[in-house]
C-alpha positions in Angstrom: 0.0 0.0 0.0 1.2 3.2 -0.7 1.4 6.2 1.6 2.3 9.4 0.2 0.8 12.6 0.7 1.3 13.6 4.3 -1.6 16.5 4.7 -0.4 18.2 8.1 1.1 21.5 8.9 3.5 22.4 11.4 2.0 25.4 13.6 5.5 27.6 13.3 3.0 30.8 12.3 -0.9 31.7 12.1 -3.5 33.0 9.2 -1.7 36.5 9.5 1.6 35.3 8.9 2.5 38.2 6.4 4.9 36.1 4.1 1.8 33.9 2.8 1.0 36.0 0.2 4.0 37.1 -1.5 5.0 32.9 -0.9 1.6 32.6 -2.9 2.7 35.1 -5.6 5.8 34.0 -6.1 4.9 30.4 -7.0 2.5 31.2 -9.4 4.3 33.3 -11.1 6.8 30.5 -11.0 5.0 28.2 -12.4 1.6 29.0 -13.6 2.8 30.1 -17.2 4.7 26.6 -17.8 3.1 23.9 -15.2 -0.8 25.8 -15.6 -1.1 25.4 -11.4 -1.7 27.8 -8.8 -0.5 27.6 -5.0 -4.6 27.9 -3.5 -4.8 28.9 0.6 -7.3 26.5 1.6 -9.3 25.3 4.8 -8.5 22.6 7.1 -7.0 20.0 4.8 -4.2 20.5 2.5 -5.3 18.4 -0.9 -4.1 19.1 -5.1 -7.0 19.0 -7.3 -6.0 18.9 -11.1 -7.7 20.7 -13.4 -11.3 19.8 -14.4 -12.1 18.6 -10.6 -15.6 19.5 -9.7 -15.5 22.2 -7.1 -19.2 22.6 -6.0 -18.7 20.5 -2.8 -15.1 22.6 -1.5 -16.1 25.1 1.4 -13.6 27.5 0.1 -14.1 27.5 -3.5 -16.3 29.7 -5.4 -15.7 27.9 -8.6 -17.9 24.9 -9.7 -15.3 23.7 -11.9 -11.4 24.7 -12.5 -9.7 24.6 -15.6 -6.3 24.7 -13.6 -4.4 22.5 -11.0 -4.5 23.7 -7.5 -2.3 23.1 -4.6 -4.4 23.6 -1.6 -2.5 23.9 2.0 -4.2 24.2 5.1 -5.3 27.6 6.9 -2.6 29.5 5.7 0.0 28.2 7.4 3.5 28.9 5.3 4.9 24.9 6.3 2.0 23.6 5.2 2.6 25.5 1.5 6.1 24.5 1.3 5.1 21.0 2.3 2.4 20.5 -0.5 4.6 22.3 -2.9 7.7 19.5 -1.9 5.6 16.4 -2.9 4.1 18.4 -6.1 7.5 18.7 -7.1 8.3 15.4 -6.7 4.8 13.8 -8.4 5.6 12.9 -12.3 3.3 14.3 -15.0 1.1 11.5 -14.6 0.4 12.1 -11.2 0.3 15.4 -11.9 -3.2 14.4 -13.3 -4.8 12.5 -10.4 -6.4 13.8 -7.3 -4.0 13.6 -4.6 -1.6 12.7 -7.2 -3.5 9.1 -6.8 -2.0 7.9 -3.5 -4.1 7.1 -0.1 -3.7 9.5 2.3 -3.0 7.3 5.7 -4.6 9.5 8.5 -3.1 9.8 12.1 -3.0 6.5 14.4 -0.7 4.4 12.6 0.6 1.7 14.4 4.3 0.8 13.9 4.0 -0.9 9.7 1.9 2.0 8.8 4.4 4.8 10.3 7.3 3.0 8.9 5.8 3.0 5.3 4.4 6.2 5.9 7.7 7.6 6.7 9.7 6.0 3.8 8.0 7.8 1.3 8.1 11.2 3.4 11.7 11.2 3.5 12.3 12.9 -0.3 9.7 15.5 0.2 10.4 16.5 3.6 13.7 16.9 2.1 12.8 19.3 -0.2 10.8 21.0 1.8 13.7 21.6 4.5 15.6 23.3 1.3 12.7 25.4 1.0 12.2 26.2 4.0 16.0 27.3 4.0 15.4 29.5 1.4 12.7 31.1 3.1 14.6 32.2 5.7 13.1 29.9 8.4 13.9 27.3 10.5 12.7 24.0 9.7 12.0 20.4 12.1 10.3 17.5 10.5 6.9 16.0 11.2 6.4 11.9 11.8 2.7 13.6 12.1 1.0 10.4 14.5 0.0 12.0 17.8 -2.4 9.3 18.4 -0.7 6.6 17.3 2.4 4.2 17.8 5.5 6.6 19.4 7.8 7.7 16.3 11.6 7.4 15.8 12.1 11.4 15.8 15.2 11.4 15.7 15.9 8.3 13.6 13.4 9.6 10.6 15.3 13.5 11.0 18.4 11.7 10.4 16.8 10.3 7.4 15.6 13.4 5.9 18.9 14.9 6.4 20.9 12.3 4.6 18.5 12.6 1.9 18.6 16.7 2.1 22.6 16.4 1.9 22.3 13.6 -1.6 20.3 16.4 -3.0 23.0 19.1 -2.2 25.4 16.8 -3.8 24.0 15.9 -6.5 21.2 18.4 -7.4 17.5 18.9 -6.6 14.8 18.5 -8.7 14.1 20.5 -11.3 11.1 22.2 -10.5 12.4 22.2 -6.9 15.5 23.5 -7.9 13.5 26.7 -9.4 11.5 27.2 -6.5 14.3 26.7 -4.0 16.2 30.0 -6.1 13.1 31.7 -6.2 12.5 31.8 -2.4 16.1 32.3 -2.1 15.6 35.5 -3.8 12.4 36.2 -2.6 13.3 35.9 0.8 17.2 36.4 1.3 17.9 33.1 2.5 21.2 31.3 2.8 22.8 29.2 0.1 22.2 25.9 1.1 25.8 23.7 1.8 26.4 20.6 3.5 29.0 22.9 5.6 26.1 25.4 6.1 23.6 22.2 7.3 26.0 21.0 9.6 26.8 24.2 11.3 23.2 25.3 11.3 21.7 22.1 12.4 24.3 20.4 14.2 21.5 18.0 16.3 19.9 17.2 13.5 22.8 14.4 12.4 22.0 12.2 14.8 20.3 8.6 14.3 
């Protein structure tokens, strides 16, 4: 079974976090030209809905039908953006195409299989999304997102990330990652991501 789309956000700011809107801005101007999907500030449930999905039952749509992809994250929380953004720019065309990009989303209260499958595909987005949140400006912790269920490695799964963060480093991001990481980057003023930079900046996070 497959476990992909991790629909949480990490409380770090609330619905008047000022950065949501130029965030917003910037990836559609990103990508909306080339990739015809648009960064949406949804309710409380992050979801992407391709183009043609009918809209008439979504609280916070005014649209009965949309003839572009959305990227909906939950209550306007900026991790919760950069998190939905990290597995859109991992999804292939295909996907791309699906609700949800076609996975099952596996809700809190896992025991310990479903965390352990749930966290092996969570480890390349996450990844991405501690780039982004770099390039933000902003400091970034990963979520095993299972408060009711079985007690999660933490640490184990951030050491995980990280290796996966530092392959990417090495040997380059994703393209449509890659874009968005500069843009923020720009957007934002934030570091240029190194391994030297990661291991000074997050020192306790290289543990397993």
């Amino acid at each position: 079974m497959q476990y992909a789309v991790a629909h949480r956000a990490q409380v770090v700011l609330d619905d008047d976090d000022p950065d949501v809107a130029p965030l917003i801005t910037l990836f559609n101007e990103t990508f909306y030209a080339t990739y015809n999907t648009r960064l949406i500030k949804g309710g409380d449930e992050p979801v992407y809905l391709p183009a043609g999905t009918d809209m008439q039952n979504v609280e916070w749509s005014g649209d009965t039908r949309c003839d572009y992809h959305q990227i909906v994250f939950a209550h306007g929380y900026f991790s919760s953006a950069l998190h939905e953004v990290a597995h859109w720019c991992i999804a292939g065309e295909k996907r791309r195409l699906l609700e949800d990009y076609g996975y099952w989303y596996c809700p809190d209260g896992r025991d310990a299989k479903q965390q352990f499958e749930f966290e092996q595909v969570e480890v390349k987005p996450q990844a991405l999304e501690w780039a982004m949140t770099v390039a933000a400006g902003r400091r970034f912790q990963v979520s095993t997102d299972n408060l009711n269920g079985v007690e999660p490695d933490r640490a184990g799964f951030t050491a995980r990330v990280r290796g996966q963060l530092v392959h990417y480093i090495e040997h380059g991001f994703p393209r449509r990652a890659e874009m968005f990481i500069t843009a923020l980057q720009k957007q934002f003023n934030g570091p240029s991501l190194t391994a030297t930079w990661l291991e000074k900046e997050y020192p306790d996070d290289n543990r397993g």
